[in-house]
Each structure stands twice: as C-alpha cells, then as structure tokens.
DSSP file (Angstrom, degrees, kcal/mol; ACC not computed):
  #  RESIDUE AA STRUCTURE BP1 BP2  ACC     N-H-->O    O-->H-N    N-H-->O    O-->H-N    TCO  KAPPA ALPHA  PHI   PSI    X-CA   Y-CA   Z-CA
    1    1 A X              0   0    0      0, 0.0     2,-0.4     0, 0.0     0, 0.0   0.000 360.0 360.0 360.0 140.7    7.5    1.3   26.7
    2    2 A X        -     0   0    0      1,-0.0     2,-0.5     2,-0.0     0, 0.0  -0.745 360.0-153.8 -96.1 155.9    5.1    4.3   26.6
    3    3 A X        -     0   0    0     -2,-0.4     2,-0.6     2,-0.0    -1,-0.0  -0.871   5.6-150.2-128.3 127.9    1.9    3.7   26.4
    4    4 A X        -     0   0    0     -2,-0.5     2,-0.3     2,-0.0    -2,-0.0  -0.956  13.5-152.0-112.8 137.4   -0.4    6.9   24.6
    5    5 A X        -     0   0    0     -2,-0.6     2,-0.3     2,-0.0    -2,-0.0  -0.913  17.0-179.4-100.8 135.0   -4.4    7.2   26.0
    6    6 A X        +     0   0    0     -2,-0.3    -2,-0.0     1,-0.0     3,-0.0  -0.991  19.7 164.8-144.2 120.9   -6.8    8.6   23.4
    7    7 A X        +     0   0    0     -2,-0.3     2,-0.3     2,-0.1    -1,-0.0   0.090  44.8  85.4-137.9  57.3  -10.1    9.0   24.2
    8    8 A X  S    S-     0   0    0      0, 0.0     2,-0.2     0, 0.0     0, 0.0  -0.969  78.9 -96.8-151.0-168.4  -11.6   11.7   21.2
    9    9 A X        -     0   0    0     -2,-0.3     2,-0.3     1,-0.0    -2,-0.1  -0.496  45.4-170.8 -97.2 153.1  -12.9   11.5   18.2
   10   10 A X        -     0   0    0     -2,-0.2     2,-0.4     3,-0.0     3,-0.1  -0.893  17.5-131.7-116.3 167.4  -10.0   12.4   15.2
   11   11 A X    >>  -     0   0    0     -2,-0.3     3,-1.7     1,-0.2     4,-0.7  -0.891  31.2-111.3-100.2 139.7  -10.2   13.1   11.4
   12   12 A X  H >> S+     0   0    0     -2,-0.4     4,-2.2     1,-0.2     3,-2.1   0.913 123.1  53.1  -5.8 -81.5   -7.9   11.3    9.2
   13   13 A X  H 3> S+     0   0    0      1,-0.3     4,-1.7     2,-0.2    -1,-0.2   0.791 110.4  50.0 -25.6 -49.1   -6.2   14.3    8.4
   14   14 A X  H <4 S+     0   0    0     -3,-1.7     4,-0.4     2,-0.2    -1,-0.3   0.707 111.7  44.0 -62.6 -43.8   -5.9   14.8   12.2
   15   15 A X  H <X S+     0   0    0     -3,-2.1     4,-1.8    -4,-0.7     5,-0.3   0.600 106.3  63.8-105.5 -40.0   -4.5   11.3   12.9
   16   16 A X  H >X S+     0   0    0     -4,-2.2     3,-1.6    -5,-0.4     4,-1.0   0.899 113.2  35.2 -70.6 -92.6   -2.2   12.0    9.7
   17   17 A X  H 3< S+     0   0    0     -4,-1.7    -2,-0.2     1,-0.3    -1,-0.2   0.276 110.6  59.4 -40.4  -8.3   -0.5   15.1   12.0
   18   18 A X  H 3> S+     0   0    0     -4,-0.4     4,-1.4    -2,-0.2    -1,-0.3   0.706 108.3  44.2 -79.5 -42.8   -0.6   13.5   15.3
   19   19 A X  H X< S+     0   0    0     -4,-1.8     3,-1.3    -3,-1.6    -2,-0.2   0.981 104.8  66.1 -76.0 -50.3    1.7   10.6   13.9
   20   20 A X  T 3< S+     0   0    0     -4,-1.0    -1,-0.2    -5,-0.3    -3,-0.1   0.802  94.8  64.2 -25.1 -34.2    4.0   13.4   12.1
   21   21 A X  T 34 S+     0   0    0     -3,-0.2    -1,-0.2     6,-0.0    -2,-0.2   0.833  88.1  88.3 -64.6 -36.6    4.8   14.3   15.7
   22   22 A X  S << S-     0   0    0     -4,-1.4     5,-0.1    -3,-1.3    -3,-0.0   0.016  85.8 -91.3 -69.4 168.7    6.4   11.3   16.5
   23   23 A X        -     0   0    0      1,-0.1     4,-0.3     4,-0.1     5,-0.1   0.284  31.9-118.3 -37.5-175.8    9.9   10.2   16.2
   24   24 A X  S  > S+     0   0    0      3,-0.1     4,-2.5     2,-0.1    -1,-0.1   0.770 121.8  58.3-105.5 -21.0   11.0    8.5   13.2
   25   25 A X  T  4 S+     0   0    0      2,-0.2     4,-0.3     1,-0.2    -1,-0.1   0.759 114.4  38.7 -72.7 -28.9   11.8    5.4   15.5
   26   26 A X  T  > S+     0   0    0      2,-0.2     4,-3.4     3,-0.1     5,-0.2   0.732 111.7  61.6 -90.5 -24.9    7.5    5.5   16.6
   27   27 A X  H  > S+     0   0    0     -4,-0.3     4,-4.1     1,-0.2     5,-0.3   0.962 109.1  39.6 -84.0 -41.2    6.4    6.4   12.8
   28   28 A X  H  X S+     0   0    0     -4,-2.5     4,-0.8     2,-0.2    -1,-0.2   0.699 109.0  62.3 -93.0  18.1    7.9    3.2   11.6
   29   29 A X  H >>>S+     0   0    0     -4,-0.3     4,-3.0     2,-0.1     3,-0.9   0.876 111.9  41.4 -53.2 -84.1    6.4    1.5   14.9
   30   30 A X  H 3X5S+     0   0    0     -4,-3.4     4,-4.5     1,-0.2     5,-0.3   0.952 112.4  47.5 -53.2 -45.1    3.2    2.4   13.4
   31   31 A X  H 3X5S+     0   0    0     -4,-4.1     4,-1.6    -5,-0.2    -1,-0.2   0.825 110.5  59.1 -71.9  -9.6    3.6    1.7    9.9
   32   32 A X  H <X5S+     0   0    0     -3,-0.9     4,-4.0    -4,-0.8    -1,-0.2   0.854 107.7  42.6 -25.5 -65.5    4.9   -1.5   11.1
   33   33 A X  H  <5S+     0   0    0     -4,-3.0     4,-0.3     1,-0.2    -2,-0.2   0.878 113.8  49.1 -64.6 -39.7    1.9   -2.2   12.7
   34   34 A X  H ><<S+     0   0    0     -4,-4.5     3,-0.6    -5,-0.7    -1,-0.2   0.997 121.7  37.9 -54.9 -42.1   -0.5   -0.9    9.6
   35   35 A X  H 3< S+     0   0    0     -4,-1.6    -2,-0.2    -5,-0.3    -3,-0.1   0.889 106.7  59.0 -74.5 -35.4    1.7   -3.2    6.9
   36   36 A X  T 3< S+     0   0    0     -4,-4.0    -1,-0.3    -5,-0.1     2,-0.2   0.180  75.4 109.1-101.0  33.5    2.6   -6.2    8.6
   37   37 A X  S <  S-     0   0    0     -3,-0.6     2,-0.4    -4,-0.3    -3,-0.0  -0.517  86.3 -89.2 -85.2 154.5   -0.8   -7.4    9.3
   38   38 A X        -     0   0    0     -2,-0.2     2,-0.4     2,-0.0    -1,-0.1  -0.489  43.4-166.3 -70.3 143.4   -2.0  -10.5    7.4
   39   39 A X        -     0   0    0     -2,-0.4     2,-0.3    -3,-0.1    -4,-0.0  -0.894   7.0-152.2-114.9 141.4   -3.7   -9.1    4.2
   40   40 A X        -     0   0    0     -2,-0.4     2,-0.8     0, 0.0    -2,-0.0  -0.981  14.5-134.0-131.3 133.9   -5.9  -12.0    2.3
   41   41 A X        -     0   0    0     -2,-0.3     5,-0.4     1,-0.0     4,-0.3  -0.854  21.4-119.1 -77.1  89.4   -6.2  -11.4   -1.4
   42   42 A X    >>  -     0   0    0     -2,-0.8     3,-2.9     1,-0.2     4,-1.5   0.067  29.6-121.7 -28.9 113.8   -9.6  -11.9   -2.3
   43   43 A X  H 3> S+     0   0    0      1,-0.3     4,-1.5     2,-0.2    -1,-0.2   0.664 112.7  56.1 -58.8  -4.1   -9.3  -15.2   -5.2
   44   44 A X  H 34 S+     0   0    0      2,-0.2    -1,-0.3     3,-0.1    -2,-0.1   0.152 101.7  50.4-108.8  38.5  -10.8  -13.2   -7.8
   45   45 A X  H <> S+     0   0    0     -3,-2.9     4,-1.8    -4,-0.3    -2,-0.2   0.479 113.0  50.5-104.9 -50.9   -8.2  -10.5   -7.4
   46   46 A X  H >< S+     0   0    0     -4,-1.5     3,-0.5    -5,-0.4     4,-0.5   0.875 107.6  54.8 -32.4 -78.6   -5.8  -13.6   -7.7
   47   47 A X  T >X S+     0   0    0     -4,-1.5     4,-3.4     1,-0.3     3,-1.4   0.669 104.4  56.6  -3.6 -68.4   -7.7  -14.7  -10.9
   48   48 A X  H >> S+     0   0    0      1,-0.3     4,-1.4     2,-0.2     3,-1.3   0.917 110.9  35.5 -46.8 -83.4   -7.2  -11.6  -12.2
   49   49 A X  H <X S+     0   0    0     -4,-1.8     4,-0.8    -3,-0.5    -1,-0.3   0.181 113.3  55.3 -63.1  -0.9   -3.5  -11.4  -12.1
   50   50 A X  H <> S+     0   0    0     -3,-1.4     4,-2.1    -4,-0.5    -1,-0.3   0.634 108.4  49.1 -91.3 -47.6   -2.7  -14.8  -12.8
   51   51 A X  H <X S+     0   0    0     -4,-3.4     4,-0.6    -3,-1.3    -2,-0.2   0.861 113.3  47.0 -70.0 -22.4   -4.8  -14.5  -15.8
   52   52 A X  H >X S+     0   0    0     -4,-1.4     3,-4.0    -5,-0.2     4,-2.2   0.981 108.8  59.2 -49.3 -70.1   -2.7  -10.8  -16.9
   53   53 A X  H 3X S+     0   0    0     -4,-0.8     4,-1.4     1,-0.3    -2,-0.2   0.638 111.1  39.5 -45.0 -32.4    0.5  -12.9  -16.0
   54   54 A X  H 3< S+     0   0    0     -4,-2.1     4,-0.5     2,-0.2    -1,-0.3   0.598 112.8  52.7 -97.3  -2.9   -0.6  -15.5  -18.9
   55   55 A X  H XX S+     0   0    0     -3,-4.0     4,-1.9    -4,-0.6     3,-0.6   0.731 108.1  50.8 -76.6 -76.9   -1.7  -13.1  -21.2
   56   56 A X  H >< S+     0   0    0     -4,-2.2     3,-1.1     1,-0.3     6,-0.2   0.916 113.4  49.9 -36.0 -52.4    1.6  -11.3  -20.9
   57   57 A X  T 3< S+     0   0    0     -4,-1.4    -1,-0.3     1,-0.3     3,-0.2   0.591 106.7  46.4 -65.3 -29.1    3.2  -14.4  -21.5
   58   58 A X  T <4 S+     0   0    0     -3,-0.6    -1,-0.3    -4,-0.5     2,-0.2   0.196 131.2  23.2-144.5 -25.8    1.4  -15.7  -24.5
   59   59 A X    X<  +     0   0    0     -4,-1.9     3,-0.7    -3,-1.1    -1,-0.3  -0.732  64.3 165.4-151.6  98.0    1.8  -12.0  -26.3
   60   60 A X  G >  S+     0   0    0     -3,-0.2     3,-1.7    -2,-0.2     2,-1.3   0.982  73.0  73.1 -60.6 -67.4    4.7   -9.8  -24.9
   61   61 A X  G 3  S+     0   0    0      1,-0.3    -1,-0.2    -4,-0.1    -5,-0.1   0.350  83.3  66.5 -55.6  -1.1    4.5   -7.8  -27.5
   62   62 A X  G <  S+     0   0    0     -2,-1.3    -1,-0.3    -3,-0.7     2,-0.3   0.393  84.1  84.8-109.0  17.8    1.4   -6.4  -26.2
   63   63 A X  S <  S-     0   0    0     -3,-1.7     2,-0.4    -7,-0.1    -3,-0.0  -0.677  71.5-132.6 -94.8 166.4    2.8   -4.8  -23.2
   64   64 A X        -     0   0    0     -2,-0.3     2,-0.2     5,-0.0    -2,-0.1  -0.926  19.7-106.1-120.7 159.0    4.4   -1.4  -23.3
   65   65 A X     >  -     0   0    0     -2,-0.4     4,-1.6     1,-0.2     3,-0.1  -0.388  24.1-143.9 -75.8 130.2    7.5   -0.1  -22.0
   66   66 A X  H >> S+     0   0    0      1,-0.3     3,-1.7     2,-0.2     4,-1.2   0.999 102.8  53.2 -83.1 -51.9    6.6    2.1  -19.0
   67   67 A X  H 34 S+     0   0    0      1,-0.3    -1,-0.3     2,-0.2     4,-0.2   0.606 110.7  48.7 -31.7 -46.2    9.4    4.5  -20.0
   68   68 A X  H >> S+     0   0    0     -3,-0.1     3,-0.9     1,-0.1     4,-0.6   0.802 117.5  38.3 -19.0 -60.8    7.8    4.7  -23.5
   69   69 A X  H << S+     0   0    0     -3,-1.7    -2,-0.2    -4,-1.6    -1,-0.1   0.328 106.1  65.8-116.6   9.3    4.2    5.3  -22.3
   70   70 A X  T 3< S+     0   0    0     -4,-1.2    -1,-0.2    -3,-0.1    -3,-0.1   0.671  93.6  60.9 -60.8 -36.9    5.2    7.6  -19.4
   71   71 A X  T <4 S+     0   0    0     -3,-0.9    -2,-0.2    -5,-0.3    -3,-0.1   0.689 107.9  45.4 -68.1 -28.3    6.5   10.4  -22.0
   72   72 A X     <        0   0    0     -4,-0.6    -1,-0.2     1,-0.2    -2,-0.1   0.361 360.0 360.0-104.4  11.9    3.0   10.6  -23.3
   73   73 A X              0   0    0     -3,-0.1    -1,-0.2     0, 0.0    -2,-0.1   0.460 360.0 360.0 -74.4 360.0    1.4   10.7  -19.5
C-alpha cells in the first residue's frame, strides 16, 4: 500500500487538484473514505422530512412535477 506524507498547508482548491492527479482506482479510495463515514442526521432535520413526507401524503396535489417546473427554471 503506499502511504503519501504531507506536511503543508493546502487550499481547498489545491487539495481539489492534488486528488485529480490520482488514479481513478485512489479517487474512489478517497471518496470512499469522505462518503462512507457515519453521518448522524440531526432529529430536527428528521422532523422536517418526516413532516414533508406527511404533508405530501395528505395533499399530493400540492406537489409539482419536476419536469413541469424545470421548464420554467
């Protein structure tokens, strides 16, 4: 396995073009590593989206058709 040592400072941007370099087999090494970390959904983000989901449910008719409401984007 190779191992990379970094010891200065980068900018995003910089970080962004260093990972460009790599192989395609190392970029989804890293985005592995970004994604597959546990993420906790704060419970009033839940809230939120449980309460759309029953709102949608309770009125369809008040969603729109993304295809529809794209045309006018």
């Amino acid at each position: 396995m190779e191992t990379i040592k970094l010891n200065i400072d980068l900018s995003v941007n910089q970080l962004i073009e260093a990972v460009k370099q790599l192989s395609p087999k190392d970029r989804l090494k890293v985005n592995d590593a970004i994604w597959n970390e546990d993420i906790e959904i704060p419970v009033e983000h839940q809230q939120i989206v449980l309460e759309r989901m029953a709102k949608a449910k309770t009125n369809p008719e008040r969603l729109l058709d993304w295809d529809e409401v794209s045309k006018t984007i």
